[in-house]
N, C-alpha and C positions, 0 to 999 in steps of 0.2 A: 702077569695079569694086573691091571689096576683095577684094585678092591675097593680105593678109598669112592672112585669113580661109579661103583656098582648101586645099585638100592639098595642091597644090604648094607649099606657100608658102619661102618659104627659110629658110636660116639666115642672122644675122646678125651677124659676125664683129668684134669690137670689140681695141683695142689697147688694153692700158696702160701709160705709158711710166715714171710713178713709182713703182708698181710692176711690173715687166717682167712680161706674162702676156698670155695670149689668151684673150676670153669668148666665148660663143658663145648668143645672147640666143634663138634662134628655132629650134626643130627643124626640119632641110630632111628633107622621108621619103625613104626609098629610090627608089619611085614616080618622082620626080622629077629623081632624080643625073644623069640626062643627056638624056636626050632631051624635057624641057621647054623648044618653043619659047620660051617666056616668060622663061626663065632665063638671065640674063647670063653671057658665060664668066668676065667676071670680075666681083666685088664687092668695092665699093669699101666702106674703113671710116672709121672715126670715131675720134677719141680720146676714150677714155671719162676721164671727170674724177676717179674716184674714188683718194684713195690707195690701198689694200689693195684685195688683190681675195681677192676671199669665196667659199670653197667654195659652189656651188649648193645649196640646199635644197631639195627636189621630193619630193614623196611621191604616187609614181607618173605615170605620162603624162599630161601635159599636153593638152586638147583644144584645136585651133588656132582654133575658132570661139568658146570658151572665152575663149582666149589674145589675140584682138583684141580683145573689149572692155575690157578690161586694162590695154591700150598708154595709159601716161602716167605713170603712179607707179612705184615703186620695182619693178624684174623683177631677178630673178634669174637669172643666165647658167644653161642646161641643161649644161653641162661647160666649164672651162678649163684651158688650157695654162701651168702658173708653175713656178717652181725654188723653192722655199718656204725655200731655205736661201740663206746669204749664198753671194758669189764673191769672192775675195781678186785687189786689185789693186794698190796701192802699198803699201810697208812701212817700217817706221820703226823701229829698234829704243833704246833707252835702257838700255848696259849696265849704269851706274853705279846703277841703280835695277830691273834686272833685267826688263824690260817690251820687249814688241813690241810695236806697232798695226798693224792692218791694215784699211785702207777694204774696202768690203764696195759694189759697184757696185750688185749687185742687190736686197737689201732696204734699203741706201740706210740705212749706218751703219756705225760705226769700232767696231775688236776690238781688245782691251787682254789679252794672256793674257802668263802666264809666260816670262820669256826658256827657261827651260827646262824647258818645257811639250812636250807631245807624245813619240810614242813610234812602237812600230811596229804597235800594234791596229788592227784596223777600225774602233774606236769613234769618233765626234766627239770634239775637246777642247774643254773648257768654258774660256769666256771670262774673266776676273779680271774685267770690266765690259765694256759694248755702253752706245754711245751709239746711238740709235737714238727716230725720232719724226717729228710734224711741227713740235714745239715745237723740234727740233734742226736744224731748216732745211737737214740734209745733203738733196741732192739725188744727180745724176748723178754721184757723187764719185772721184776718182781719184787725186792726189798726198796724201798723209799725211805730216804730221814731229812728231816730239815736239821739244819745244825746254825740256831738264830746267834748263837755268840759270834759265827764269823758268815754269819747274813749269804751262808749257803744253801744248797739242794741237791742231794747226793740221789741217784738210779742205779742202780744192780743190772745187769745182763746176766740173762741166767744160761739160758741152752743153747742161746746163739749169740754169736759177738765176746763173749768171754773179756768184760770190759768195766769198770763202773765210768760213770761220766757227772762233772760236776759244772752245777752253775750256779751264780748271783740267784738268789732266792726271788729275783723278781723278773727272771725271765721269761718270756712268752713267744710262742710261736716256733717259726722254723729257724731255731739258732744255733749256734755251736757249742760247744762246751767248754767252759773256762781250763779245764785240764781231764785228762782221762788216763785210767791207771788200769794194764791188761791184768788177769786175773787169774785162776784156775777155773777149770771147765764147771760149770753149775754151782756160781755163788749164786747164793738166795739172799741172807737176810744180814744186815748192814744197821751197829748203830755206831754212833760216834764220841769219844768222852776229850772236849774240846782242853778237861783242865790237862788233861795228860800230851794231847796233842796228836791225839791219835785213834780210828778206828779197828772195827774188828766184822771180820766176814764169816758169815759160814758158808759151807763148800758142800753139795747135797755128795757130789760122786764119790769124792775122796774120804769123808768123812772128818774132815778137819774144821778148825776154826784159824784163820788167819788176822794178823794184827801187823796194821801197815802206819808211819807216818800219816797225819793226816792230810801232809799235800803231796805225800808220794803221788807221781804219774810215770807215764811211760810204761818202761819193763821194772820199774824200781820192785824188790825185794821185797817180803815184809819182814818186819822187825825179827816175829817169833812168832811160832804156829803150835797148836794143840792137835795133836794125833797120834793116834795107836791104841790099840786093843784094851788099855787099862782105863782108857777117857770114859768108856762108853758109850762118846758119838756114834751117831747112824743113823745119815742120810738126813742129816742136820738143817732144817731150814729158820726157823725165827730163834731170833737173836738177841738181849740187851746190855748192854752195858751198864751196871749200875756203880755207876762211877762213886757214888755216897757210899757205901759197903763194898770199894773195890775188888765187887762180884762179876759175873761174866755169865748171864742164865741163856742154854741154849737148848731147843724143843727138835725133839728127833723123833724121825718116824720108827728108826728100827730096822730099816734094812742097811746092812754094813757090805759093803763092795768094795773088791781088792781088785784096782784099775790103775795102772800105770800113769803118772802123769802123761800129762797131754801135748808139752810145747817145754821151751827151755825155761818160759818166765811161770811157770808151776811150781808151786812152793815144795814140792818131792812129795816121796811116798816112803817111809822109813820101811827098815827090813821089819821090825814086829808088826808094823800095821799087814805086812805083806806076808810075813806069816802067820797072822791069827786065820786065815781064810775065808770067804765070805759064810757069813750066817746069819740069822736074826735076832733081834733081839724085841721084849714089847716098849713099845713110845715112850718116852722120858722125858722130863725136866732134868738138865744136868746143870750143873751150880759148880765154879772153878772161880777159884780166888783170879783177880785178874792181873795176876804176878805170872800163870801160871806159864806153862810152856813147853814142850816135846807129851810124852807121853806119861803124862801128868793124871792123878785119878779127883775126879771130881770130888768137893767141900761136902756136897750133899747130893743125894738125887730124888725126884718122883718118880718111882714106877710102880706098875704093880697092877692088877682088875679093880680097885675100889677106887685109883684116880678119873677111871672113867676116859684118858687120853685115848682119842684115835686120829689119827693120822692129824695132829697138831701142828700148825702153820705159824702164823705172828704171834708175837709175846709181847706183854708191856709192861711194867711194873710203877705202882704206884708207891712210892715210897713215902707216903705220907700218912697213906691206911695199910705201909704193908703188905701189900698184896701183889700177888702177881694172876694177869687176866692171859686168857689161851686160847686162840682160833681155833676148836676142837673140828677140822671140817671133816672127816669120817662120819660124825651124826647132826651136823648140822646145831653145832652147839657153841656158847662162849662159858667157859671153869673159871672159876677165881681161888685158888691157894692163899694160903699165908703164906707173905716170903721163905718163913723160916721153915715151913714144911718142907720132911723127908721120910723115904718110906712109902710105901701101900698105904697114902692117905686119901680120904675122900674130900672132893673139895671144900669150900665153904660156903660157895654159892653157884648154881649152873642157870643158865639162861636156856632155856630149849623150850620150843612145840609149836603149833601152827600161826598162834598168834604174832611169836616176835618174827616172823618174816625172815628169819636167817636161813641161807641156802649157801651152803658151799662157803661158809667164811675162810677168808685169808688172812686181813688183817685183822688186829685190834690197838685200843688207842684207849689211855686212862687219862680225862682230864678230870684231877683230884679238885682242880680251883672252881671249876664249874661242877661240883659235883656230877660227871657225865661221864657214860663210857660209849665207843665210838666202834662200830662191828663193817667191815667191810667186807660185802657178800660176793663173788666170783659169779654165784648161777643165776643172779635176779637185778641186775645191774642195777643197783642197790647198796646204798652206805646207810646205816642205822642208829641212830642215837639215842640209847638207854638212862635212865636214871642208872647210875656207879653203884646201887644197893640192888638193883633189878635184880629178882631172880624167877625161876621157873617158868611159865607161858605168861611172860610177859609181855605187854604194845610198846613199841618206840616211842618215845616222846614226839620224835622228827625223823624225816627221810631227804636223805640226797639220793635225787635219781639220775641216771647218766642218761635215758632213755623213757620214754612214757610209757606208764603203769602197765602190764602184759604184756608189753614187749621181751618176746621169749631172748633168750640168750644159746645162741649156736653153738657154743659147747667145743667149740676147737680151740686149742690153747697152741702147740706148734704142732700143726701136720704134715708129716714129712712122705706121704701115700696116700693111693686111695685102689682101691679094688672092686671093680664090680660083680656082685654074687648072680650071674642070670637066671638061677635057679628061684630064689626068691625076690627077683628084682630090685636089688636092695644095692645101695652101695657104702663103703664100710671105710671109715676115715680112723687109723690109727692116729692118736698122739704124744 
């Protein structure tokens, strides 16, 4: 029997995970929302392959007995669900040259705007340049750095593409990357120490920190990696290098996972990492001289309930006031330590509550010259510019908007399903 043919027929709910969006290929009628035997409670989907997803074009109702002889060439979704605008998630600023970047998760490309861009309008701010394409091989992207000594722009791939990709720091548009270096599965956070000649990754699955050449490409090696049960790593995402106190500060959420590498050019998995087993641990600042290397125990660490750390994202440290700043995105918060803190200590200064406008921060960014600190929101497409002493329900001095004021944010980061519950008519996008 042809079903797709009938008036019950369904709808057919599709994902796209390189561009995050939801299409909806087959009109379900009303007729049918629930009490059709024949109607799965749930429907299972697909990943649709296409990059961009394309407003529908219809002109007027579609007939379903029409609509089956059809099925094979190009359809057009009847309605979908996408955020048409970028989301800001790592940040990078470049005083000396006046320029911020910010990776852009969701249309899958890096923002180069004004260090002293933004204001307090509704409006969007416009970008200085958008790298952005398929020729720019950013994918799932999430750690961003400029590296102005050698007038670069480094991108992290995180859950898809397992790659960093590097360009001329004044590149725009849909361009290629001057070199790209494969990676282990779920690098996040990426800084660079130009005098050494070389960066360092963190890895969220493995639990490690990698340190590669800094024009390694291809399947190149890295140098030496930080792993195993004595580091403390887990599920490590921001990163810095502070090449001044050839320190290495890295922010972990705490969930430790014992997962086999993924591909030949994965930096390994040692036998102790593999057998501590997985467990948890609570969020940390870990602090590793940046000599260190295998299964090395960190200089210092923050942990503890009085750091206040929940699920901690970018890192930045200001070495001028000593401090180090913390994307706290569990409560919607930015912490400030003193470098030298270790221990169950409480910060020195927290940034939290309705007025400073922080939702879901990823990045942060210390510019010590401009007395400024720079918060990059994930849920309110939204970068935020604090006075550097700001502390508790604080206002932004200025706002970078990627989007105009209320423009909700869809909330899909990589979705790789979707399911429809017909029970409460609802449909439910894991990511």
């Amino acid at each position: 029997m042809n079903k797709i043919g009938r008036r019950r027929s369904l709808a057919l709910a599709l994902v796209s995970f390189s561009t995050p969006c939801l299409l909806f290929t087959f009109l379900r009628p009303k007729e049918s929302r629930h009490n059709n035997d024949e109607t799965p409670a749930v429907m299972l989907a697909t990943i649709f392959p296409e990059e961009i997803c394309l407003s529908p074009k219809l002109d007027g109702l579609v007939d379903n007995e029409e609509m089956s002889s059809s099925i094979g060439g190009e359809l057009p979704p009847i309605r979908l669900v996408s955020d048409p605008y970028p989301t800001f998630n790592g940040i990078s600023l470049d005083v000396e040259n006046n320029r911020v970047a910010m990776s852009d998760e969701n249309r899958k490309g890096v923002l180069v705007y004004d260090r002293a861009g933004g204001n307090k309008s509704s409006v969007a701010t416009s970008p200085l340049r958008q790298i952005i394409g398929p020729d720019s091989q950013i994918g799932y992207i999430a750690g961003v750095t400029f590296d102005p000594a050698h007038r670069e722009i480094y991108a992290v791939n995180n859950d898809l593409d397992d790659r960093i990709v590097v360009f001329d720091d004044d590149a725009h548009g849909d361009v290629k990357p001057k070199r790209r270096l494969f990676v282990p599965h779920q690098a996040w956070g990426i800084s660079v120490n130009p005098a050494a000649d070389q960066f360092a990754i963190s890895v969220q699955q493995l639990s490690m920190v990698a340190i590669y050449r800094r024009e390694a490409k291809g399947l190149e090696a890295p140098l030496r990696i930080i792993e195993g049960p004595s580091t403390g790593l887990a599920d490590p995402h921001g990163l810095y290098w502070d090449a001044g106190h050839h320190e290495i500060v890295v922010a972990n959420h705490g969930n430790y996972s014992v997962i086999a590498s993924y591909s030949a050019y994965d930096a390994g998995v040692s036998s102790q990492a593999m057998s501590a087993g997985g467990h948890f641990l609570p969020p940390s600042l870990n602090v590793f001289q940046d000599s260190a290397s295998a299964d090395a125990k960190p200089a210092r660490t923050i942990q503890g309930a009085h750091t206040q750390l929940n699920w901690p994202m970018g890192i930045d440290i200001d070495s001028v006031h000593e401090e180090i700043a913390v994307a706290n995105n569990g409560d919607n918060s930015v912490l400030v330590f003193r470098r030298s803190a270790q221990g169950d200590v409480e910060p020195v200064r927290v940034i939290r509550g309705p007025r400073t406008g922080i939702v879901s921060p990823m990045g942060v960014a210390i510019d010590a010259k401009n007395d400024e600190i720079w918060v990059a929101n994930y849920g309110d497409h939204t970068a935020e510019v604090f006075s550097r002493t700001a502390t508790g329900n604080a206002v932004p001095k200025r706002i970078v908007r990627n989007a105009p004021a209320g423009t909700p944010t869809g909330g899909f980061g990589n979705p790789y399903a979707v399911a429809y519950d017909s029970k409460r008519d609802q449909l439910l996008v894991p990511n």
